[in-house]
C-alpha positions in Angstrom: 0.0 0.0 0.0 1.3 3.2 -1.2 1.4 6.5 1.3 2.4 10.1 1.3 6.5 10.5 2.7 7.2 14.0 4.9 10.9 14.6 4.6 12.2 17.1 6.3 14.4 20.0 5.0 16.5 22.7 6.2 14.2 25.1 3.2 12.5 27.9 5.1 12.6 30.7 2.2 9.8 29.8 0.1 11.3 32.3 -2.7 14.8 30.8 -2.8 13.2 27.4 -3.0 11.1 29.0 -5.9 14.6 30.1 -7.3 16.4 26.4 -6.7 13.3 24.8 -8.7 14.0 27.2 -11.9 17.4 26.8 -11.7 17.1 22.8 -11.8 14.5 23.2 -14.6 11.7 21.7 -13.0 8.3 22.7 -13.7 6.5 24.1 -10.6 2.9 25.3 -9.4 2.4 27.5 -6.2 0.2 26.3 -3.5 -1.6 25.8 -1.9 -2.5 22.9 -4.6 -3.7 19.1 -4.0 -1.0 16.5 -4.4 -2.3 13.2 -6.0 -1.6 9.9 -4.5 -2.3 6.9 -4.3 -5.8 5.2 -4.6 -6.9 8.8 -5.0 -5.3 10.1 -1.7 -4.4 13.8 -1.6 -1.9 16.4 0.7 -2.1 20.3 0.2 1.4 21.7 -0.6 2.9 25.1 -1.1 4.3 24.1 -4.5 3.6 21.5 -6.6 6.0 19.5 -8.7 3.8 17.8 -11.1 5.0 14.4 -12.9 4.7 12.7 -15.9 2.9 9.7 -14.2 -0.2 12.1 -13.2 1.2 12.3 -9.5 3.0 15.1 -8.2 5.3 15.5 -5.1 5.4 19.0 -3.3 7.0 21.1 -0.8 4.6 22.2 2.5 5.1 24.4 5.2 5.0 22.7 8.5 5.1 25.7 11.1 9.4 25.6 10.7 10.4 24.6 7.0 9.4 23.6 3.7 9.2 19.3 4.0 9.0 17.1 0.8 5.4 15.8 0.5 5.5 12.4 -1.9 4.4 9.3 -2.3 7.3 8.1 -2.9 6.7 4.7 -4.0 5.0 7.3 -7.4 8.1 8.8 -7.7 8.6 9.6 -11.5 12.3 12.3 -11.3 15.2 11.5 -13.0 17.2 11.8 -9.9 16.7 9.2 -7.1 15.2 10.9 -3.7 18.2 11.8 -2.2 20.0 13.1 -5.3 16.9 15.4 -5.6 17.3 17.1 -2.2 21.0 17.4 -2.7 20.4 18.9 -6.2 17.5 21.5 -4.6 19.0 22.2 -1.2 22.8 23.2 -3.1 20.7 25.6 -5.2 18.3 26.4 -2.0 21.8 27.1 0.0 22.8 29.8 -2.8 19.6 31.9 -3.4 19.4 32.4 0.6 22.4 33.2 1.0 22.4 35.8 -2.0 19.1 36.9 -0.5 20.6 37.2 3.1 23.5 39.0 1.8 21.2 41.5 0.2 18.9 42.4 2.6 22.2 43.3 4.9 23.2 45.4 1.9 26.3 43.4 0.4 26.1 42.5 -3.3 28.4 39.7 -4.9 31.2 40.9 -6.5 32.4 37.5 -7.5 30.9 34.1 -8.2 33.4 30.9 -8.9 32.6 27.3 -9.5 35.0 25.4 -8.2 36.7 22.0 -9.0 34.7 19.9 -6.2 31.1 21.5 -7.6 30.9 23.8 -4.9 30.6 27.7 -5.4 33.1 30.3 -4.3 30.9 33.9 -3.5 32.4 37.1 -3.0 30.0 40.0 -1.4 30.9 43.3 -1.1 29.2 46.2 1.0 29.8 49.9 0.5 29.5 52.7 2.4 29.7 56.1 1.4 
């Protein structure tokens, strides 16, 4: 019998995790919309990944982040579960922290990938 998976996150910006989900490509729907499951089972998520298969997975606020909300024995990616989070939470890690820097006034200056896949950032505030 298949059910809906919560897996919990560290996502708490709903607009950086907006911004990760572009930047991987994936088609996306805000929320709240119904998720379908199983047998005609349903969740209510902030944004909606829908899937080839008819089902979708999500992402739903639960009072301190963003969880993954999937029946995960429909899941229809090309990356397995776990390469999925890493993929949206590397991208999730760079849009807060661009946001973060931001709102504290800085502005990146310099932006590197680097050998190992992760990103080198420079940020820069000024003050006249």
């Amino acid at each position: 019998m298949s059910h809906f998976s919560q897996i919990k996150t560290q996502i708490r910006s709903l607009p950086a995790l907006k911004s990760a989900l572009n930047d991987l490509d994936l088609a996306w729907k805000p929320g709240p919309q119904p998720l379908q499951g199983y047998q005609g089972q349903t969740q209510t998520a902030d944004v909606v990944i829908p899937q080839d298969n008819g089902y979708g997975i999500g992402f739903r606020w639960n009072g301190t982040e963003y969880e993954l909300v999937a029946d995960l024995e429909l899941w229809n990616q090309a990356w397995s579960v776990e390469r999925f989070l890493d993929k949206v939470n590397q991208r999730y890690a760079y849009h807060a922290v661009l946001q973060s820097a931001q709102a504290q006034g800085f502005a990146v200056t310099e932006e590197e990938q680097q050998n190992d896949g992760s990103l080198r950032l420079v940020v820069q505030r000024w003050r006249g």
